[in-house]
N, C-alpha and C positions, 0 to 999 in steps of 0.2 A: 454194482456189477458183481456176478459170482464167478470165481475162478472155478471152472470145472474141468473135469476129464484131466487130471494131470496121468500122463503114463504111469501103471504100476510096475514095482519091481516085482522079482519072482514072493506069492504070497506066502507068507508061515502061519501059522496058528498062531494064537495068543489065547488061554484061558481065562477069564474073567466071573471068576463065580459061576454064579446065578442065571448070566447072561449069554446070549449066542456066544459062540466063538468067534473071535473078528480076526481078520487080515491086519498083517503090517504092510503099508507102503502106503502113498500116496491116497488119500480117499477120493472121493468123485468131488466131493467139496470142501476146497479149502476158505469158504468166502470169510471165515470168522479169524483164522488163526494172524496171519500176519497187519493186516492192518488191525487188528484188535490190538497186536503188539506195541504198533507205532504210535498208537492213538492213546493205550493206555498211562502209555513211559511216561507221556508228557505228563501224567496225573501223578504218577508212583513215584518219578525220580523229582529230583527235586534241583532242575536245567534253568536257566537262567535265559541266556540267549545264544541262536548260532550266528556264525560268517556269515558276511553277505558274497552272494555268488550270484552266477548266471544260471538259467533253468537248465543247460546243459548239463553244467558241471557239478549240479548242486550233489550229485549222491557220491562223487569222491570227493568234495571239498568237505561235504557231511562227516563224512567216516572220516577223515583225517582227523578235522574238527573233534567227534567225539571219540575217537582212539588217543587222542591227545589228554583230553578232562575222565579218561579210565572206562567209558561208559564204551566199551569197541563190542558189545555185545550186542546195544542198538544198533548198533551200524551193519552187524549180520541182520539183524529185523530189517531195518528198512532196502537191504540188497533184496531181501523175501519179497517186501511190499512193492520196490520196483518191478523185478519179475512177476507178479501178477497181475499189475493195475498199472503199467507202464505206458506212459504219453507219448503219441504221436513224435516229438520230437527226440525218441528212446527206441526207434525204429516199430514201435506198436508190437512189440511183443505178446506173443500169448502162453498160457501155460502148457500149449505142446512143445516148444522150442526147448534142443536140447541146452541150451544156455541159459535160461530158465531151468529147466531142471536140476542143470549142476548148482547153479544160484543157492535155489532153496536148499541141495543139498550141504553147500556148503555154509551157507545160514548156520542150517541145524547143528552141522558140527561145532561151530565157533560157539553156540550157546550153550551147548555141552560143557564146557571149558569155562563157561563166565562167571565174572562174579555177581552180586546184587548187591544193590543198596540198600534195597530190604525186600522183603519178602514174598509182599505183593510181587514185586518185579517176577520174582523166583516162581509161583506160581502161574504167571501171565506167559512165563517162557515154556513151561511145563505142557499148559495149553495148548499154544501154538504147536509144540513139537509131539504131543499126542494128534493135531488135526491131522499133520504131514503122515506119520506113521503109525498110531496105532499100535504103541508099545509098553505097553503100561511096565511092561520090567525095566524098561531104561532107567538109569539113577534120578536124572532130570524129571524126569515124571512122578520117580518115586517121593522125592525131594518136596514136588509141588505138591501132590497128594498130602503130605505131614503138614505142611503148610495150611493148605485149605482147610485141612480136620483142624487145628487150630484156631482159624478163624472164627471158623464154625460153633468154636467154645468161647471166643473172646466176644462175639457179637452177641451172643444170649445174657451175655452180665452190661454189655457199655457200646455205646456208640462212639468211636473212634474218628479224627480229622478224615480219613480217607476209606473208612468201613463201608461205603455205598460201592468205592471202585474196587477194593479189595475181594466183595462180597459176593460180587457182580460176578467175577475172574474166577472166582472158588467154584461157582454155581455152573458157571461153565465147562469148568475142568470135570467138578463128579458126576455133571448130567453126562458128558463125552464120556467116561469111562463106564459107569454104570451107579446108573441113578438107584440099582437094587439095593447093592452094596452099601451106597454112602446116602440112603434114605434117612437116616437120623439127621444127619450134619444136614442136607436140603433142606429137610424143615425147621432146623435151626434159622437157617439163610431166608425161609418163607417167613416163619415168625417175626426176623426181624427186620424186613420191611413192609411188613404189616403195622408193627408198631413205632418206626420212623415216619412212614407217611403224616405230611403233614396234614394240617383241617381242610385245609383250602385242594389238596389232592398231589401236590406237588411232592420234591424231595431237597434236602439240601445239606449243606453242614450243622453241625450239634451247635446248636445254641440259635442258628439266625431262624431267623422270621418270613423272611422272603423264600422264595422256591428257586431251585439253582435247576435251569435246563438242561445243563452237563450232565448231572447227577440224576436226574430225572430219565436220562435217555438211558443211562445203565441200569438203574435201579426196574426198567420197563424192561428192556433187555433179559433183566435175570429174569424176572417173572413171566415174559414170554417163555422163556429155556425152561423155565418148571412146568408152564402150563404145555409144550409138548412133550414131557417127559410125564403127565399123567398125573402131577401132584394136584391134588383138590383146592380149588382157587375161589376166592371171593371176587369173581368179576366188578362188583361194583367200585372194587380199589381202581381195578384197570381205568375202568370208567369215568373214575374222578378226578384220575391223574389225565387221562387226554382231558375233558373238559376245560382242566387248568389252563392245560397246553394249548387252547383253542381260545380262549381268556386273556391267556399272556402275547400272546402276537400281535405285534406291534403293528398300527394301521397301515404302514405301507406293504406288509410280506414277512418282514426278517420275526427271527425271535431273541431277545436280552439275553443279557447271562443269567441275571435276576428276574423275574417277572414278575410284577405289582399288577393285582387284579383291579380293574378298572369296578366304580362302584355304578355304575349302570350297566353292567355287561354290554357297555359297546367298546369295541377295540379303541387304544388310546395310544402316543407316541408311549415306547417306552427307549430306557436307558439300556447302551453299553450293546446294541445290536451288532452283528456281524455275520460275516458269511458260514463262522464253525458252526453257531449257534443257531441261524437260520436251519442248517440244514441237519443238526442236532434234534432240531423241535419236528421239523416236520417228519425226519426218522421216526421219534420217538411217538405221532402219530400214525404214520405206517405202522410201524411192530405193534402198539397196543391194538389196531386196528385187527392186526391178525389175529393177535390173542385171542379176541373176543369175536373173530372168524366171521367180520366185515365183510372180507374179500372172498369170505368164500372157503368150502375145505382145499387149502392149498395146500403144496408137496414142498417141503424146504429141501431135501436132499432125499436123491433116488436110493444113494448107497444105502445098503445094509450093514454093508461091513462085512456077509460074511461068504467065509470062499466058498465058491462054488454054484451058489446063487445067480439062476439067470437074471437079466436085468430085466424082464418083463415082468418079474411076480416079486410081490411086494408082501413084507411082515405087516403083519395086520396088529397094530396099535389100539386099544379097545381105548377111547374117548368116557374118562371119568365125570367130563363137564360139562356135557351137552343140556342136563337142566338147570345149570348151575347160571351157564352163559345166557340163559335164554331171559333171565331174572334184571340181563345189564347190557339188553341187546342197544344197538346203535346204530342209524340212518349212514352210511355210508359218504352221500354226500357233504355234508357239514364236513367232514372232515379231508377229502379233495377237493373242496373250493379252499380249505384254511391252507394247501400243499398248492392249490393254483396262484393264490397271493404270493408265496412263496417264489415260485418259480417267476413270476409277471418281474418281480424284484431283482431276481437272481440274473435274469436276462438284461436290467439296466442298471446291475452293477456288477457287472466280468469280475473275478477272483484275478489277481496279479502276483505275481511271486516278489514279494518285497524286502525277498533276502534274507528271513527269520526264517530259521529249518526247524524250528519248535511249532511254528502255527501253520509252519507247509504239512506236516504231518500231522500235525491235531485236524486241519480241515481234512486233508487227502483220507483220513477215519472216514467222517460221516461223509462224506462224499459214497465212499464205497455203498456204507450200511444204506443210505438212503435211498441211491439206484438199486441196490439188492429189491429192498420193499418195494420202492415203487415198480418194479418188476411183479411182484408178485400181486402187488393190489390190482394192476392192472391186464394182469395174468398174458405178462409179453414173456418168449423163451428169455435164458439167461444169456448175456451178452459175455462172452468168452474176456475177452479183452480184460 
């Protein structure tokens, strides 16, 4: 589901190079920044386990919980993620509500003030609080910015325990701000999961053998965010990474953490299935799907960014990949029957809040990402909610 239309404040300029001038406040689309936050944390920090509560109370027992262990900066992230993708029993809020709005505002501010555990986190918050505003002067932005440009140098010499989520988060941050500017550092970030991808098409951590679907969904993730930001792509990576993805799914629906490629290419039981990862896999079908414009030329955000621009005329994006994609084109179906296995699954095994506020927000991620996509595969409007 995409959080859109949040009211704007009165808009200012922001200069940015090269690039249009954009608005501060609010954008039309916030769908990446907060649950990207909540989903990411649980990678970057390094949480153990939360309280067990009730689905009611889980977002102030949360925030106590982690204002307590120093981490009270997630706990602004996750008041964001509530006000945007909040549950029926949270009175169904949407992001017109001015309680919502102060929400996020008040998110933002408490992240301004935070600390981090490391850096990643610090570029992940930078993100979010550019999707909201559109302020590349803020400290916290600027902060992330140094950050990413360093990644960006660390990832061209070594692959790093958590460099796929780090890199992912970077790619984010300078596509949002201007992909003109920080085109060195992107193809740094394209380079190096060019040369991470494994043989078999997947991603993982340095040294193992298996394919990790977590890692797989970011590492897809970043290279969508390049491929609309006009960076010149080898589709057939795209290609080889879903195929995996379509390999690894496990014969009743879900997808592993790990996925072992079956040696007859027929789907096989695999290990350590669950609902993040189900809906991980079939995400990270969705998004490569787009990539390589499955669904069709879709629209991911109407905004421009810039003031003054009606909402009916649209900047025109000249498409660098159109012969490139056509070299790694792909049948559409194979890949919504492997997202109907999915859901056939998903619907005979209901998600339950089992009291762990680390896997309620690692799922409540792709939850999000994957109605996003499957929205736009199936070209339904965006569900406000």
């Amino acid at each position: 589901m995409i959080a859109q239309d949040l009211p704007r404040p009165p808009a200012k300029i922001v200069r940015t190079g090269s690039d249009p001038p954009k608005k501060t406040g609010f954008p039309k689309s916030t769908q990446a920044s907060a649950s990207h936050g909540i989903f990411l944390m649980t990678h970057l920090s390094r949480l153990d386990s939360f309280p067990k509560t009730n689905p009611a109370g889980f977002v102030q027992d949360g925030q106590r919980w982690l204002q307590g262990r120093g981490f009270r900066w997630i706990a602004a992230l996750a008041s964001i993620w509530v006000s945007l993708n909040a549950a029926p029993s949270l009175l169904a809020y949407t992001p017109d509500d001015p309680e919502v709005i102060q929400m996020v505002d008040r998110g933002l501010r408490f992240m301004e003030k935070g600390t981090f555990a490391n850096n990643g986190e610090l570029v992940l918050c930078a993100y979010t609080h550019f999707k909201v505003e559109h302020d590349e002067s803020n400290d916290l932005v600027q902060r992330g910015i140094r950050e990413a440009k360093k990644f960006a140098e660390e990832v061209s010499r070594t692959q790093e325990h958590k460099s796929h989520y780090e890199s992912a988060v970077s790619t984010m941050l300078l596509c949002e701000i201007s992909p003109t500017r920080f085109r060195s550092e992107l193809t740094k970030f394209q380079r190096y999961y060019n040369d991470t991808q494994m043989p078999h098409g997947g991603f993982g951590y340095p040294g193992d053998q298996l394919g990790d679907v977590s890692q797989t969904q970011y590492a897809i993730l970043a290279i969508w965010t390049l491929d609309r930001n006009g960076f010149k792509l080898d589709y057939n990576r795209v290609s080889s990474a879903i195929k995996w993805l379509m390999l690894v799914q496990d014969k009743t629906g879900p997808w592993p953490y790990h996925g072992k490629v079956p040696t007859n290419n027929q789907l096989m039981t695999q290990e350590k299935t669950s609902m993040s990862m189900a809906l991980a896999g079939a995400a990270s079908l969705l998004i490569g799907g787009d990539a390589l414009r499955v669904w069709g030329e879709t629209t991911i955000d109407d905004d421009t960014g810039i003031v003054g621009l009606p909402k009916a005329i649209k900047l025109y994006k000249e498409d660098n990949n159109v012969e490139r994609r056509k070299k790694a084109r792909m049948p559409k179906d194979p890949l919504l029957n492997a997202v109907g296995r999915m859901e056939q699954w998903r619907k005979q095994n209901p998600e339950t809040f089992g009291g762990n506020l680390f896997w309620y927000f690692y799922t409540a991620y792709t939850t999000e990402r994957y109605e996003s996509f499957l929205e736009i595969a199936k070209g339904l409007p965006a569900d406000k909610s």
